[in-house]
LOMAR-314560 format. One record per residue (C-alpha): residue number from 1; residue in three letters; x, y, z. Coordinates in steps of 0.5 Angstrom, whole numbers. Layout:
N
R; NUM; ala; X; Y; Z
...
***
This chain:
77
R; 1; unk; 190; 157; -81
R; 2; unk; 182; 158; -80
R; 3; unk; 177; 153; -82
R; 4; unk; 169; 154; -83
R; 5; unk; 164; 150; -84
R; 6; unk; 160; 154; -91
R; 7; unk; 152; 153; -90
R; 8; unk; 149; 154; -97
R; 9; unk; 142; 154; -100
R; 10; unk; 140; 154; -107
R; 11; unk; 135; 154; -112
R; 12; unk; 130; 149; -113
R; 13; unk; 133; 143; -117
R; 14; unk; 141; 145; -117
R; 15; unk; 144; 142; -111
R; 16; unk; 147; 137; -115
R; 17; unk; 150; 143; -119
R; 18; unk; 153; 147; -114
R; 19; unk; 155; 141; -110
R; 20; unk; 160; 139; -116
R; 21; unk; 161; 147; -117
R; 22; unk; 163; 148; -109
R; 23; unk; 169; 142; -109
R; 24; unk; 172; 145; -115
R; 25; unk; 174; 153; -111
R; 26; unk; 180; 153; -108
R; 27; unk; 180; 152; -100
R; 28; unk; 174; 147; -100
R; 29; unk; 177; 141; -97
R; 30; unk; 169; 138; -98
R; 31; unk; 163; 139; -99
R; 32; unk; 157; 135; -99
R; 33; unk; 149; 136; -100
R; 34; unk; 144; 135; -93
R; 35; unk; 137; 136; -92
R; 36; unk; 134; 141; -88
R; 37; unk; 134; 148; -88
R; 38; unk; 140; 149; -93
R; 39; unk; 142; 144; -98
R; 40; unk; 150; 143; -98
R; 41; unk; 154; 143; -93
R; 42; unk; 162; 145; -95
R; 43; unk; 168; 145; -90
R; 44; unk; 174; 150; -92
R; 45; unk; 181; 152; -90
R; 46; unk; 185; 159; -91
R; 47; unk; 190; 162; -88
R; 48; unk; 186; 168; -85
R; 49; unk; 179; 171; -85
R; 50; unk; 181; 174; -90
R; 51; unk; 184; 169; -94
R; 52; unk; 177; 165; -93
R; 53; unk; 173; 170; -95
R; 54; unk; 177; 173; -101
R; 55; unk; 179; 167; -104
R; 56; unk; 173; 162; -102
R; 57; unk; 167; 165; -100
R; 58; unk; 166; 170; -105
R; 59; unk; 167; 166; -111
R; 60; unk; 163; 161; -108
R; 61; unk; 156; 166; -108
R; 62; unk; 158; 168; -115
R; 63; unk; 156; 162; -117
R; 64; unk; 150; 160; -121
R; 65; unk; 144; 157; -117
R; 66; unk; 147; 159; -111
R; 67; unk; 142; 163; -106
R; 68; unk; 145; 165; -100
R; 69; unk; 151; 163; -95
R; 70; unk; 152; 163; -88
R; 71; unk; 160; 162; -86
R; 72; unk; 161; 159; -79
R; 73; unk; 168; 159; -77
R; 74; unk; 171; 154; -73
R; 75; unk; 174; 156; -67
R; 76; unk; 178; 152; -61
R; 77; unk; 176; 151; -54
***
């Protein structure tokens, strides 16, 4: 199982929007809209690396309002 925290910027005005789109792409086990740099924070799950970018990732920058991601996969210490 892998898991990544998806940091996401939007346009200007549609955080709400791409919140609410993010939650419903499968492997997202949550999502929330911050402050700062990036405008939502989204955690997801998948089998692999691969799973997570092809089943997550992808999907998710093809979504209107969406400007740019950064996936930082989680590892164990």
């Amino acid at each position: 199982m892998v898991s990544a925290y998806i940091l996401i910027q939007t346009e200007v005005g549609k955080a709400a929007q791409v919140t609410q789109q993010v939650s419903g792409i499968d492997g997202v086990v949550a999502v929330d809209p911050v402050t700062g740099p990036y405008d939502v924070v989204a955690r997801a799950e998948a089998d692999d690396l691969d799973g997570l970018a092809k089943g997550t990732v992808m999907p998710m920058q093809e979504l209107d309002g969406i400007t740019r991601t950064l996936t930082c996969p989680v590892i164990q210490l």
